[in-house]
C-alpha positions as CSV (number, residue, x, y, z in Angstrom):
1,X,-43.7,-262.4,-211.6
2,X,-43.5,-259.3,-212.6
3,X,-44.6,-256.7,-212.1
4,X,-45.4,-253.1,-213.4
5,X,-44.4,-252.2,-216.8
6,X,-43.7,-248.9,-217.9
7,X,-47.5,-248.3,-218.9
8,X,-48.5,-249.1,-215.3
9,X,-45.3,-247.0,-213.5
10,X,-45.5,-244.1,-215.8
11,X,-48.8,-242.8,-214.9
12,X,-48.2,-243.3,-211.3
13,X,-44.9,-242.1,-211.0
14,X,-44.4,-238.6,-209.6
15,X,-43.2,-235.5,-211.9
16,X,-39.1,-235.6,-211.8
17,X,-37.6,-233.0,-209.8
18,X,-36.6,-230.0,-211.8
19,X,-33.3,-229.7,-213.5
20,X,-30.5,-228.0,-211.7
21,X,-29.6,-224.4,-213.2
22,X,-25.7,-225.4,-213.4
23,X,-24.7,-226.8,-216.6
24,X,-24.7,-230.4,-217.2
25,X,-21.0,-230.5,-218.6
26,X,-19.7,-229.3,-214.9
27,X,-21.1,-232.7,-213.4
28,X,-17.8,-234.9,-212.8
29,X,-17.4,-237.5,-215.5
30,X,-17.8,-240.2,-212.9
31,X,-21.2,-238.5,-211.1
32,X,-22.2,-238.3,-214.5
33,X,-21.9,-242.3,-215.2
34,X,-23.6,-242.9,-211.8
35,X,-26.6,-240.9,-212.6
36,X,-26.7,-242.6,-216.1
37,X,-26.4,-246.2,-214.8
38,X,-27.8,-246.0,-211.3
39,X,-31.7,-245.8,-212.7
40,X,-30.7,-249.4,-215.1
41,X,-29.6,-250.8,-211.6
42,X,-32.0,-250.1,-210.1
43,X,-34.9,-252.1,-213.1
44,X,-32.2,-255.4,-213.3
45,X,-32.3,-255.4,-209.7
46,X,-36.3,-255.2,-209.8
47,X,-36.2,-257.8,-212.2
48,X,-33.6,-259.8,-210.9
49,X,-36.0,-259.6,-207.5
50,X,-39.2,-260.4,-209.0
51,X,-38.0,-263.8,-211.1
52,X,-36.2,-265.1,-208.0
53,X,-39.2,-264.4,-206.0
54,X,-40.8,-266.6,-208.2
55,X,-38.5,-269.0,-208.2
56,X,-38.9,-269.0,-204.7
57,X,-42.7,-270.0,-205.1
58,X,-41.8,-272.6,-206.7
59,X,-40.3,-273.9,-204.0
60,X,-43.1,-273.5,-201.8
61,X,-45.5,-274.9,-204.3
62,X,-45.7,-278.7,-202.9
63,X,-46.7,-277.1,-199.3
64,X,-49.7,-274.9,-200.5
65,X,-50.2,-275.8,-204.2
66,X,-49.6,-272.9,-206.8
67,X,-53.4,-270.8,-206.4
68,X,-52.3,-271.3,-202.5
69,X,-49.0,-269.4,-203.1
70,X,-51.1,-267.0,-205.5
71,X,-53.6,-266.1,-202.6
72,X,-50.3,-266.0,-200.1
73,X,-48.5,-263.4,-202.6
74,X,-51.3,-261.3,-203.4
75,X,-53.0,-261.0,-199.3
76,X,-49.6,-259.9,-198.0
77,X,-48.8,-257.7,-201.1
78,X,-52.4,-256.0,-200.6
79,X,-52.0,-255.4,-197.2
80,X,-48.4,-253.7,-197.0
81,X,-49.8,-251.6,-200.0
82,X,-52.5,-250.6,-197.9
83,X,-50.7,-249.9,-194.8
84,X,-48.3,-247.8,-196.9
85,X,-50.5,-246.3,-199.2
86,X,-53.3,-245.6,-196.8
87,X,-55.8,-245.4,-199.8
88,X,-58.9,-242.8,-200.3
89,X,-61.7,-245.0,-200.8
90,X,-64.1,-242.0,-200.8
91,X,-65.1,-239.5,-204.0
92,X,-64.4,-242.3,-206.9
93,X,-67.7,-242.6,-209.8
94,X,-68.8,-246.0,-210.8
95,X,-66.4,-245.8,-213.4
96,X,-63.3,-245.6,-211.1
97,X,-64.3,-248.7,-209.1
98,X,-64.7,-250.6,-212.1
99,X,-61.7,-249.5,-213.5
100,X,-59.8,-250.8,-210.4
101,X,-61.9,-254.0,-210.1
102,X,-60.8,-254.7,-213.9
103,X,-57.3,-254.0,-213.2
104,X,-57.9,-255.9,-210.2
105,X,-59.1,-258.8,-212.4
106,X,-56.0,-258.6,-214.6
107,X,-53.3,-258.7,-212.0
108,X,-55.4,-261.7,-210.1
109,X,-55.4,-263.5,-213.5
110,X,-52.0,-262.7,-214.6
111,X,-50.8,-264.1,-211.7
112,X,-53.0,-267.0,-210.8
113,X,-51.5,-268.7,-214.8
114,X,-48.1,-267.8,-214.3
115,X,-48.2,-269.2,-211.2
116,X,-49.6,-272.5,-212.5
117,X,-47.5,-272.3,-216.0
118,X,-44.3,-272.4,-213.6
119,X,-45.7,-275.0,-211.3
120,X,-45.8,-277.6,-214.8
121,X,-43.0,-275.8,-217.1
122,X,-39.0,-274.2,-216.2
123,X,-39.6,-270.5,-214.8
124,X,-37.2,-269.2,-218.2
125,X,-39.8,-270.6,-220.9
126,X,-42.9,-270.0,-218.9
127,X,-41.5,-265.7,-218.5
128,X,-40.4,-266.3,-222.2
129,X,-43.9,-266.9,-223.2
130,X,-45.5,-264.6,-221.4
131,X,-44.0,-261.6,-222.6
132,X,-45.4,-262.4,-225.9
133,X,-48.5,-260.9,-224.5
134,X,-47.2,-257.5,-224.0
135,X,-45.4,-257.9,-227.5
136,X,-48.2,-258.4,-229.1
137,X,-49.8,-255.7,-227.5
138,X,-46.9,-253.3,-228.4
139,X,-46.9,-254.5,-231.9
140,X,-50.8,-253.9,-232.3
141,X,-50.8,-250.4,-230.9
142,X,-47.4,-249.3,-232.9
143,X,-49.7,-250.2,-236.4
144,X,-46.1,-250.3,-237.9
145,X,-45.2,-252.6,-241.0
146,X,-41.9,-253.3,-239.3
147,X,-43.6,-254.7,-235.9
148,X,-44.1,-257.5,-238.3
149,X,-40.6,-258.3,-237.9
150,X,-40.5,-258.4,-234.8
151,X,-43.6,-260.4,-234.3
152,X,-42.1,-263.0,-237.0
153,X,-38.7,-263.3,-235.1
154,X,-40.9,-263.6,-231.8
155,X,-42.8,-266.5,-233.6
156,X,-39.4,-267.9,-234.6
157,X,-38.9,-268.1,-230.8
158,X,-41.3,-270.0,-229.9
159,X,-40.9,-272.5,-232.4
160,X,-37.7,-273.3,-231.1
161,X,-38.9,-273.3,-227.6
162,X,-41.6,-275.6,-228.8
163,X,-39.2,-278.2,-230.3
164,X,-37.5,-278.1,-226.5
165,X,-36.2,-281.8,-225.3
166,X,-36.3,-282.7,-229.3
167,X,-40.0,-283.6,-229.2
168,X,-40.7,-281.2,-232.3
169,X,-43.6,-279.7,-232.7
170,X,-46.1,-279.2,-229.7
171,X,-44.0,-278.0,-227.3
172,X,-41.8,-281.0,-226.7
173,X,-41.2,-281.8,-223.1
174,X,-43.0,-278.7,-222.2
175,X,-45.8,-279.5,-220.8
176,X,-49.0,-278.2,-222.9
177,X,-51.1,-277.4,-220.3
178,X,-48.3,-275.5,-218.6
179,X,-47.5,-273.3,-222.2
180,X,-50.8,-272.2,-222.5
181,X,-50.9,-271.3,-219.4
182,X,-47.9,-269.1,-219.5
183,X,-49.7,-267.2,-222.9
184,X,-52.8,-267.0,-220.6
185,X,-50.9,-265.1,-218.1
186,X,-48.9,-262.9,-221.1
187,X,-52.8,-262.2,-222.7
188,X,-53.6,-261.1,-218.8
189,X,-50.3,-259.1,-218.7
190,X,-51.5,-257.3,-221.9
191,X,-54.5,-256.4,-219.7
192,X,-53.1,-256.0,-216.7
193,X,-50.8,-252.9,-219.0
194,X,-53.9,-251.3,-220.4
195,X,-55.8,-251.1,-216.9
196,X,-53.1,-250.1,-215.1
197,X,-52.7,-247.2,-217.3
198,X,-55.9,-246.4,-217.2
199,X,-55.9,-246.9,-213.2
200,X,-53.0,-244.4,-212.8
201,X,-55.0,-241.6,-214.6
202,X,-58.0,-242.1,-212.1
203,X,-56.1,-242.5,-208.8
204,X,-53.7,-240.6,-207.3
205,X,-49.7,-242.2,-206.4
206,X,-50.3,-246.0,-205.7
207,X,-53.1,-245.5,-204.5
208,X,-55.3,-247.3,-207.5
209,X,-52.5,-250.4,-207.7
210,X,-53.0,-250.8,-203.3
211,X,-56.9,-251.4,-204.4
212,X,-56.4,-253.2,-207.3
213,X,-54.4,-255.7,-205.2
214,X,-56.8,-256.0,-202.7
215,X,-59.3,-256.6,-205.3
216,X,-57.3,-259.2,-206.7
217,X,-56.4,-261.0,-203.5
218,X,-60.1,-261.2,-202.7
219,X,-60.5,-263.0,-206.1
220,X,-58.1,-265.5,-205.4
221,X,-58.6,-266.1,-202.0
222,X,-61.5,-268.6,-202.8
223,X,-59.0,-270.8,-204.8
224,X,-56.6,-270.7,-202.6
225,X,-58.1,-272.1,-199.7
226,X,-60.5,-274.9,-202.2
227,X,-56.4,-275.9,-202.5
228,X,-54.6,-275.5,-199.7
229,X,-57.3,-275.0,-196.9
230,X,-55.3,-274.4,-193.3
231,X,-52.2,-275.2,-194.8
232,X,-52.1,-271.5,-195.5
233,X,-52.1,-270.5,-191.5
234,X,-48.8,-272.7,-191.3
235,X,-46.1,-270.2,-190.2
236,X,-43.9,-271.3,-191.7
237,X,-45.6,-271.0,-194.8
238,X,-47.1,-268.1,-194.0
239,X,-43.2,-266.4,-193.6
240,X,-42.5,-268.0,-196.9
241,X,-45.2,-266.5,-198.8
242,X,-44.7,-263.1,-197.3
243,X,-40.8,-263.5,-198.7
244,X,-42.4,-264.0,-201.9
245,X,-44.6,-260.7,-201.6
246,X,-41.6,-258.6,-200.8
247,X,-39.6,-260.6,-203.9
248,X,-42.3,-260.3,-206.0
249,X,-44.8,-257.1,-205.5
250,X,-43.1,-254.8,-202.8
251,X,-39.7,-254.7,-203.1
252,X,-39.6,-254.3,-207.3
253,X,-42.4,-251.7,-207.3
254,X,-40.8,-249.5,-205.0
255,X,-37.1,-250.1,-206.9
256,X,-39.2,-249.2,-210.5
257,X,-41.2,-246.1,-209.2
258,X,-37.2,-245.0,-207.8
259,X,-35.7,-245.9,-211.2
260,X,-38.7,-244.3,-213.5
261,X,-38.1,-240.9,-211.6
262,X,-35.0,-240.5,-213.5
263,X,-35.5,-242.5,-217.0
264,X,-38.1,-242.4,-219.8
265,X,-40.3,-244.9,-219.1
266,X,-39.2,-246.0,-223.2
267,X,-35.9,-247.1,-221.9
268,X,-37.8,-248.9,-218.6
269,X,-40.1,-251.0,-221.4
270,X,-36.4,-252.0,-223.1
271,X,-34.9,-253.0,-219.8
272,X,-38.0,-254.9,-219.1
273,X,-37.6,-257.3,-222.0
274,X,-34.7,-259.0,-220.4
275,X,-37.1,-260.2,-217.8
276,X,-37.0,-264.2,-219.7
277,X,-33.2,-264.1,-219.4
278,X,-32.8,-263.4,-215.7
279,X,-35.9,-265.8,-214.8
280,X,-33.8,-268.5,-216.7
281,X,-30.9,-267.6,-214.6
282,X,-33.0,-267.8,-211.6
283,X,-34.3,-271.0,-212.3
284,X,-30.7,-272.3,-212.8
285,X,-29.2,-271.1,-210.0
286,X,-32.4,-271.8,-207.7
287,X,-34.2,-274.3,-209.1
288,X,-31.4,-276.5,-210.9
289,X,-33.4,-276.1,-214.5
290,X,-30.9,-276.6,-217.0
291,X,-31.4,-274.6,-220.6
292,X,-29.9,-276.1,-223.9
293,X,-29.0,-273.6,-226.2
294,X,-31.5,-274.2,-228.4
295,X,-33.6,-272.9,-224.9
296,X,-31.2,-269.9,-224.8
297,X,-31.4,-269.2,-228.7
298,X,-35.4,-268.9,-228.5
299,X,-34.9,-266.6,-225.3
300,X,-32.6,-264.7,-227.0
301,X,-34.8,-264.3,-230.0
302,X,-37.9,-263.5,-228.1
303,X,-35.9,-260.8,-226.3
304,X,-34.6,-259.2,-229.3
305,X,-38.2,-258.6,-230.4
306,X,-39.2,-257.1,-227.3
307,X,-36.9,-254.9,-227.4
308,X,-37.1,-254.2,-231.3
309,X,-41.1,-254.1,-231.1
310,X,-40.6,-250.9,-228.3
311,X,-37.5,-249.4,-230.0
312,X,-39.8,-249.2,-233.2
313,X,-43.1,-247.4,-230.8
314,X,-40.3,-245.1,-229.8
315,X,-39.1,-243.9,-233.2
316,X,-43.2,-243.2,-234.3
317,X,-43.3,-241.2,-231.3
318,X,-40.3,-238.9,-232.1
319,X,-41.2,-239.4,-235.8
């Protein structure tokens, strides 16, 4: 799953270094490249982390159940943030804490119907409709007439995806229940975007996202053991899950707060959209789940207005 967008890294993510005083054009062609492309590396390996992490939760699903895997992902994310972060939990108002319990509440939820979505549904579909969340939320804040494009070809998207195994309408052979659980989770990612923005602002560094994952592994602890009860104390499980922390929380936050030190956190939101393509790929290559190309076309589609819907946000800003 994913894990920050640019609204949640920007805020969080330390001032660049200063520029150097020697001109740019005496930078070797091929320094200059590396510099350029090294940052975009650094995101597609993020993301390329992230959706096989999930993918690797998949896998682990039938031992702990998907809010087990949840509860696993979240307690060892929360306390390597923790260690790492050593968070001040003294000279915060009201307001702060509830800040970070809302954001908190967000990343608990965002996760917890992602999880199930891709425990019912193929991981490339399920990330496909989750990203209409943050879309939407793009679109809404950009106020622009041509967002409506984007939303439209987004919508053309997800008609496709619903016709997937040529059941038409209703989602096909996607399970229902699985779909709508996969919006849930994008409608939590919307959240998850505006409180982690807001979380930055109040909290120094990382240390507001280290809370707001303990938070939100406290809220799904409760779940997770009503489903898996002491089969999350199996070690081998227990190894598993940690693997899918690291995949999923740790390793792509660091690789995004690297890559957002040296790109505008515009470009970041671009690279992000290609999130449902590489979680497709993952659940090829991983999990065996074939996509027609009718699958790919809606992908595709669904992509394009991601990145069109934040290319548009970026022009009224300049504008």
């Amino acid at each position: 799953m994913p894990v920050p967008t640019a609204p949640n890294a920007s805020p969080n993510t330390p001032a660049p270094s200063p520029t150097s005083a020697a001109p740019a054009a005496a930078a070797p062609p091929a320094e200059g490249a590396r510099a350029r492309l090294g940052p975009v590396a650094l995101v597609i390996s993020a993301g390329i982390s992230v959706q096989f992490g999930a993918a690797l939760a998949v896998m682990i699903m039938p031992r702990a159940g998907a809010a087990g895997v949840v509860t696993l992902r979240l307690a060892a994310a929360a306390l390597v943030l923790l260690l790492l972060c050593r968070p001040k939990v003294r000279g915060y108002s009201r307001s702060d804490w509830g800040t970070v319990v809302a954001f908190g509440v967000a990343m608990a939820g965002m996760n917890g119907l992602f999880y199930q979505a891709i425990d019912r549904i193929p991981l490339g579909p399920a990330v496909t409709l989750e990203v209409l969340g943050p879309l939407a939320l793009s679109v809404i804040v950009s106020r622009r007439l041509v967002n409506l494009l984007w939303a439209g070809l987004a919508l053309g998207g997800v008609v496709l995806l619903s016709g997937h195994g040529g059941g038409g309408l209703g989602f096909g052979s996607l399970d229902p229940l699985g779909a709508a659980f996969a919006l849930g989770a994008g409608a939590m990612w919307a959240a998850y975007i505006v409180f982690s923005a807001r979380t930055g602002r109040r909290f120094p560094q990382a240390d507001g996202l280290a809370l707001a994952m303990a938070a939100a592994a406290v809220l799904s602890l409760p779940l997770g053991i009503v489903e898996a009860g002491s089969d999350l104390l199996v070690p081998s499980t227990l190894a598993l899950g940690l693997g899918v922390a690291v995949l999923s929380s740790v390793l792509p936050y660091t690789l995004e707060l690297l890559a957002l030190r040296r790109m505008p956190a515009p470009t970041f939101a671009v690279l992000m959209s290609l999130e449902p393509a590489i979680a497709a790929t993952a659940g090829f290559l991983v999990l065996n789940q074939a996509m027609s190309a009718l699958d790919a076309l809606a992908i595709a589609l669904v992509i394009a207005a991601s990145m069109g819907a934040v290319r548009s946000q970026i022009g009224k800003k300049a504008a």
